[in-house]
C-alpha positions, 0 to 999 in steps of 0.5 A: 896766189898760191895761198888762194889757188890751195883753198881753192881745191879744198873749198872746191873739192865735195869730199873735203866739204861734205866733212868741214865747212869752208868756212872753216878751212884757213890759212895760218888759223881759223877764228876763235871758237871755231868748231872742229872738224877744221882745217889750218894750211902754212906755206913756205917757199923755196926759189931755186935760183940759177947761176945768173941768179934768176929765179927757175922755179920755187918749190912751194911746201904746204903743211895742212893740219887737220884738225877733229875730236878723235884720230879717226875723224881727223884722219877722214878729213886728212884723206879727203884733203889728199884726195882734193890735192890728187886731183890737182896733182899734188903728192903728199909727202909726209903724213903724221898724228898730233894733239893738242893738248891746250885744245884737246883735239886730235890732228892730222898734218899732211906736208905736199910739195910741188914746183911753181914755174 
């Protein structure tokens, strides 16, 4: 799946790693307690049908939030995500900061899309 595939290059990538376990990298939300730096990743999916009404493609968009105790170290973890996705071929699209202030951790959330033929 494509859920697979995404960890995958991340737990797979040594610059993503060397800053957060694999163990800590997630779809939808890590484990109670889990201690930052962490990864959380969603995915959506877009067909695109044509006029037969058969699918083409489906443009997958994935949002990775990246999360850490300070900006700076949650932006580390961002460029090394965008490093592992550059390897696949992926382009990140959007790019911003966030905190949580239920947590008190620091974000940074990266948006990439790509096709699924």
């Amino acid at each position: 799946s494509i859920e697979t595939d995404f960890r995958a290059w991340l737990t797979g990538y040594a610059g993503v790693t060397a800053l957060v376990p694999a163990a800590a990298i997630a779809q939808n939300a890590v484990a109670e307690g889990t201690a930052p730096p962490y990864i959380v990743f969603e995915v959506a999916r877009a067909p695109e049908y044509g006029i037969d009404n058969t699918v083409h493609a489906t443009a997958v968009i994935v949002r990775t939030t990246c999360w850490a105790t300070t900006p700076g170290a949650a932006d580390a973890v961002a460029d090394a995500v965008t490093a592992a996705l550059a390897a696949q071929g992926v382009v990140i699209t959007q790019r911003l900061s966030t905190f949580d202030a239920e947590i008190g951790f620091d974000g940074t959330v990266l948006s990439a899309e790509w096709w699924d033929t």
